[in-house]
N, C-alpha and C positions, 0 to 999 in steps of 0.2 A: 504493500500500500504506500503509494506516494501520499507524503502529511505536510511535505514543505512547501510554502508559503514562497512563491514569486513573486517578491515586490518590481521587480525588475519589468519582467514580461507581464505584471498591472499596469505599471506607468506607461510599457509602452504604447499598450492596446487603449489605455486614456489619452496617450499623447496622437496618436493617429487619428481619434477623432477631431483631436484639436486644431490639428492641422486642415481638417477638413474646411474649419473656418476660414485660413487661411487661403485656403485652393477657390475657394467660391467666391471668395472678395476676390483675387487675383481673375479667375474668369471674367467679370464683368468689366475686364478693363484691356483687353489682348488687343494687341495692334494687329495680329495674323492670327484669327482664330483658325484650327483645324478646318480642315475640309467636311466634317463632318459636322463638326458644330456650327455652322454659318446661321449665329442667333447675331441680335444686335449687340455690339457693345460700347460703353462712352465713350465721348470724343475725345477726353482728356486720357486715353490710353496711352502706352509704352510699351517698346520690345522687354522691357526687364519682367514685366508682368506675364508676359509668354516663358519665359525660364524660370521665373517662380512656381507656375502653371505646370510646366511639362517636367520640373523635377519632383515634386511632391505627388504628382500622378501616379511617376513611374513606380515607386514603390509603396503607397501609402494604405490601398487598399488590399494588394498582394500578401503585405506585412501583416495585415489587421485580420485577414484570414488562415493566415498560418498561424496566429494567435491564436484567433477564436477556435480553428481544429486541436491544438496543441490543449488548450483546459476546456476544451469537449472532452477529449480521453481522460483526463483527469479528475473529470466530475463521472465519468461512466465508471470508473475504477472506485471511485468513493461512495456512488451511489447504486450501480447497477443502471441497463440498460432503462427500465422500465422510470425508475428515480432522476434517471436526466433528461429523459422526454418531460416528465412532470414539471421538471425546472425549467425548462426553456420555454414551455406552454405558458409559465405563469411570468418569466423574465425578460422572452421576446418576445412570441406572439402576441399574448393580452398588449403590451405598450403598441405593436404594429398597430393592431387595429385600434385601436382608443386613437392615437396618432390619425391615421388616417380620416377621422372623423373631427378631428380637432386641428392638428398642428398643417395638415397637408391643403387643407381650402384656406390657410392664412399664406402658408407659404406660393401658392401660387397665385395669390391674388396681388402680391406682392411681387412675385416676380414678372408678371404681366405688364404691372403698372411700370418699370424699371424698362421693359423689353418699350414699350411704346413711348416711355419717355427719353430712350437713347434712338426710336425709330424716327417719332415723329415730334419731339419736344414737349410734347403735353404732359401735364400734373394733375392728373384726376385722378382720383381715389379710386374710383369706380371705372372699370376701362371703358372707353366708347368700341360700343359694335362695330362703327363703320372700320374704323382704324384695327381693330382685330381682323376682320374678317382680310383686310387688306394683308396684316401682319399674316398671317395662316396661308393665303394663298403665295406670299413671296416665300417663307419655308417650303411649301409644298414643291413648288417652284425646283428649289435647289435639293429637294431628294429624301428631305426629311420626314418621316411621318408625320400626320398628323388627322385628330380624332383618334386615337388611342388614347384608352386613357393610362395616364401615370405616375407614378409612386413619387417621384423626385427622390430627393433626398433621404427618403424611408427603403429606396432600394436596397440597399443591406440587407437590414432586417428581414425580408422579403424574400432573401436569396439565402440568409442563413436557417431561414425554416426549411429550407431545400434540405440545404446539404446535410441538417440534423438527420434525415432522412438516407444519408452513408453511414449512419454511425455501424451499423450492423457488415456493411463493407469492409469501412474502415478494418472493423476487429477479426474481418478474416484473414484481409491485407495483413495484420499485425499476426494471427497467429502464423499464417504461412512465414514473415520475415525470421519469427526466433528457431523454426526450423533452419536456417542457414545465417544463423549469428555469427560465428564465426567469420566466413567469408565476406557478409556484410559490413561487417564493424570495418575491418579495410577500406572498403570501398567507400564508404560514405565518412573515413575520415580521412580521405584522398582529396585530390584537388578534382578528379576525377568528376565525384560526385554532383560539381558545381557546373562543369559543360554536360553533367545527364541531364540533370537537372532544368537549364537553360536549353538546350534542345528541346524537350519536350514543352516547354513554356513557348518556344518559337512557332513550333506547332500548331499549339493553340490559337495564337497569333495569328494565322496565318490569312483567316476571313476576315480580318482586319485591314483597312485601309491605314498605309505608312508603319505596320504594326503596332500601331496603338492604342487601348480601348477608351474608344471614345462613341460609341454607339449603341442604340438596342436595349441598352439593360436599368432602364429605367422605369421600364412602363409594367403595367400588371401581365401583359402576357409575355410567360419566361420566355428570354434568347437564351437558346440551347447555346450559342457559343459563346456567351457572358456568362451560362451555368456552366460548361466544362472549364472556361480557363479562369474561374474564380475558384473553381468549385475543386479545382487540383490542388490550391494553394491551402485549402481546408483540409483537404486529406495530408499533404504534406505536414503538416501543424499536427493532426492526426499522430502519424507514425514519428515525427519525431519526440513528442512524450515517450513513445515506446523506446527511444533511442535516443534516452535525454543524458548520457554520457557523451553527446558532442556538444549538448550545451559548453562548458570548460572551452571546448576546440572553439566556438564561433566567438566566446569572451576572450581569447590568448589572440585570436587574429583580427581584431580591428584596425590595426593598421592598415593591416594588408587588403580588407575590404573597403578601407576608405583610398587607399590610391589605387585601386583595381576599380572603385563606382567614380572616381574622380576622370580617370581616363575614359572608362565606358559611354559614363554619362554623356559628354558632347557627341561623344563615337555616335551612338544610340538617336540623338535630336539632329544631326546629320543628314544619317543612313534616314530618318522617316520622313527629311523635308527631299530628301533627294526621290523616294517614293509616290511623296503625294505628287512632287512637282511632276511627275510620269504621269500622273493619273492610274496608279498602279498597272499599268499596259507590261510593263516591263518586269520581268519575274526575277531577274537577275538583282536590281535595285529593291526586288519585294522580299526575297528571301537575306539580302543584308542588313533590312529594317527589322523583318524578325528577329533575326541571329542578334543583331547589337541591341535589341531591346530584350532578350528571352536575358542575356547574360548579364544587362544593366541592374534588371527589376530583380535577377537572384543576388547579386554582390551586393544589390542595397540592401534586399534583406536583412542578408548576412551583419553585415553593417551595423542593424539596426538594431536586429536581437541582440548581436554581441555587444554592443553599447551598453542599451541598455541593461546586460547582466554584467557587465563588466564598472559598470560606475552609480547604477544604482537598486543593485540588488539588494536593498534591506530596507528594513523599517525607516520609513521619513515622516515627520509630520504636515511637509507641505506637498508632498507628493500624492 
């Protein structure tokens, strides 16, 4: 029975929502939004605000689901399978929906109002028809749905009711790996591990325009390619509780994952502008976006878990 107390991997799974703040003030200011995001944004933008943007992207959500899979297994170990459905029923679900009925019709009325006052300069509380319906057919316009309805920023939650739904995967996953512990433990405390790893992240990648997720996985009906290549990063988090003796390994290497994410990183927002600038036509330019983003999003991980166990694994009182 795992009993110990991760102040480390708490702060960080609180600190990635934190940042979410960050990432959505930074959105509504990008001087070159994605190709895929073609919403409005202020006039008073900057390129700094696209690099603020596309780094806390690249690893933030990634991160926060290797988390949540990682004390998924450690609440199924402490409670049993049947004991951490009942948790998550009462600690995500129930807030999904209460949220949705509360937090989600303020959050988009608000950001309607922001989308038509960067479109068309008006400050109405209340949005004018005409001016939506005009806002809706220019989206529509450039590719984007629209008339779906969607979750915003409650997508998480909405996607972590999913993946609670490997738990019983995950744990076959886990008992087949202690069959070949041995050969395992190698491998995955190899560098090895980290281009498997990043391969298969590329993968996923792959229905992605410039490799980057920036689409689809907002709205109430699941994208199957936002539930695989999130939904990896949960099972990863998964199996490494199983395989929490590399914790140590990703706290001794932060160095080395911050000049390995330091190099990647630009590598990575490159290889996706040289992408998009294709129109992804070109598969040569689309399999380098994946490649340099599958191995960005894993070094930052790494980065981040080991961080944070490495400087603040214990009890704090501001933490």
């Amino acid at each position: 029975m795992d009993d110990r107390r991760y102040y480390g991997l708490d702060a960080l799974r609180g600190g990635m929502m934190m940042l979410g703040i960050v990432l959505h003030a930074a959105w509504l200011y990008l001087a070159a939004p994605p190709p895929t995001m073609p919403m409005p944004s202020d006039r008073n933008n900057a390129f700094v605000f696209d690099l603020v943007f596309a780094f806390i992207h690249s690893f933030r959500m990634p991160t926060f689901f290797v988390v949540a899979g990682f004390f998924t297994s450690l609440l199924v170990e402490k409670r049993g399978v049947k004991g951490a459905y009942k948790d998550r029923a009462r600690r995500v679900l129930a807030p999904l929906v209460a949220s949705i009925f509360t937090i989600l019709p303020l959050t988009v009325l608000v950001m309607l109002d922001f989308y038509l006052a960067a479109r068309f300069g008006t400050h109405d509380f209340m949005p004018d028809r005409v001016a939506l319906g005009v806002l809706r057919d220019e989206i529509a316009a450039k590719g984007l749905p629209v008339g779906q309805p969607a979750l915003g920023h409650l997508w998480f939650l909405y996607y972590l009711c999913f993946f609670y739904l490997l738990i019983p995967v995950c744990r076959v996953l886990a008992d087949g790996c202690r069959r070949h512990e041995r050969g395992l433990r190698r491998l995955l405390a190899s560098p090895a591990c980290l281009v498997l790893l990043a391969l298969f992240t590329a993968v996923t990648l792959w229905p992605y325009h410039g490799g980057q997720v920036h689409e689809g996985f907002i709205y109430f009906k699941p994208h199957l390619p936002s539930l695989v290549y999130y939904g990896s990063f949960f099972v990863a988090g998964h199996l490494l509780h199983h395989h929490r003796y590399l914790l140590p390994i990703l706290a001794r290497g932060v160095c080395a994952w911050a000049a390995l994410g330091t190099v990647l990183f630009p590598l990575a927002v490159y290889a996706s502008h040289l992408d998009n600038s294709a129109g992804g036509t070109n598969a040569t330019l689309h399999l380098g976006a994946v490649l340099a983003n599958g191995l960005c999003t894993w070094a930052l991980i790494c980065l981040f878990i080991g961080g944070a166990l490495r400087f603040f694994d214990r009890e704090s009182p501001w933490i």
